[in-house]
C-alpha positions in Angstrom: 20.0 23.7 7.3 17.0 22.5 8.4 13.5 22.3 6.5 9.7 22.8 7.0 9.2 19.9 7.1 12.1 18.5 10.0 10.3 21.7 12.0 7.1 20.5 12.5 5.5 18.8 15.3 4.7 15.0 15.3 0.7 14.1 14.8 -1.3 12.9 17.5 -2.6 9.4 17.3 -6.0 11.1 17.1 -4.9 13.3 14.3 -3.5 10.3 12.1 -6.7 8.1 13.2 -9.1 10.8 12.0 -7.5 12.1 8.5 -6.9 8.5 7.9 -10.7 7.5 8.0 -11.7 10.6 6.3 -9.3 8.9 3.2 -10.9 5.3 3.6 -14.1 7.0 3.8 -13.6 8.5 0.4 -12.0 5.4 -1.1 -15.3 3.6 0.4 -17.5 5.9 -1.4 -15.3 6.1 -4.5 -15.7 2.4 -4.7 -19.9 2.2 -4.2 -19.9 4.6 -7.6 -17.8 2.4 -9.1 -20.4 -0.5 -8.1 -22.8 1.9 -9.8 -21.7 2.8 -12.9 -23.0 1.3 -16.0 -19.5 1.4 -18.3 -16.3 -0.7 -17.7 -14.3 2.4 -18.5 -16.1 4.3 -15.6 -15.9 1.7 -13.7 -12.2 1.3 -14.3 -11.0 4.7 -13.3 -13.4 5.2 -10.3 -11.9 2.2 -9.1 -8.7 3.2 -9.4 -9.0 6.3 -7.1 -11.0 4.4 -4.6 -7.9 1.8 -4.3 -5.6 5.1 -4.2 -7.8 6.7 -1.2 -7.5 3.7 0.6 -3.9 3.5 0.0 -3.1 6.9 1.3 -5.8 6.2 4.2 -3.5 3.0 5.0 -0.1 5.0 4.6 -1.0 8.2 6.5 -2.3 5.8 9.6 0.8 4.2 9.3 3.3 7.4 9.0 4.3 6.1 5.4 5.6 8.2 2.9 4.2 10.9 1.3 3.0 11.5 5.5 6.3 10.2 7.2 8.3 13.3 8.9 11.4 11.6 9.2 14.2 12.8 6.6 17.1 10.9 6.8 20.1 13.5 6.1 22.9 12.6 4.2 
């Protein structure tokens, strides 16, 4: 049986290049409100979701999981 996922068709290079900046772009801007805000909680948290945009910007250039379309079957 096959799934949704094994049926679709592999992204472009210009697909992966363009969602992935869109992601480092919001990790970028995640991380100049962090720069900004006045409380180390705040500044904390933002920063953690700026590093996790970023991560997912690095992952989804490089066809990383949660992106990768490859299943292996067992």
């Amino acid at each position: 049986m096959t799934t949704v996922v094994e049926n679709r068709p592999p992204d472009c290079t210009a697909c992966r290049i363009f969602s992935s900046i869109g992601l480092v772009g919001i990790g970028a801007y995640l991380a100049n409100a962090a720069f900004k805000n006045t409380t180390l909680p705040g500044k904390i948290v933002v920063s953690t979701f700026s590093f996790a945009f970023v991560t997912l910007g690095v992952q989804r250039y490089k066809q990383q999981y949660p992106f990768n379309k490859h299943i292996e079957k067992s």
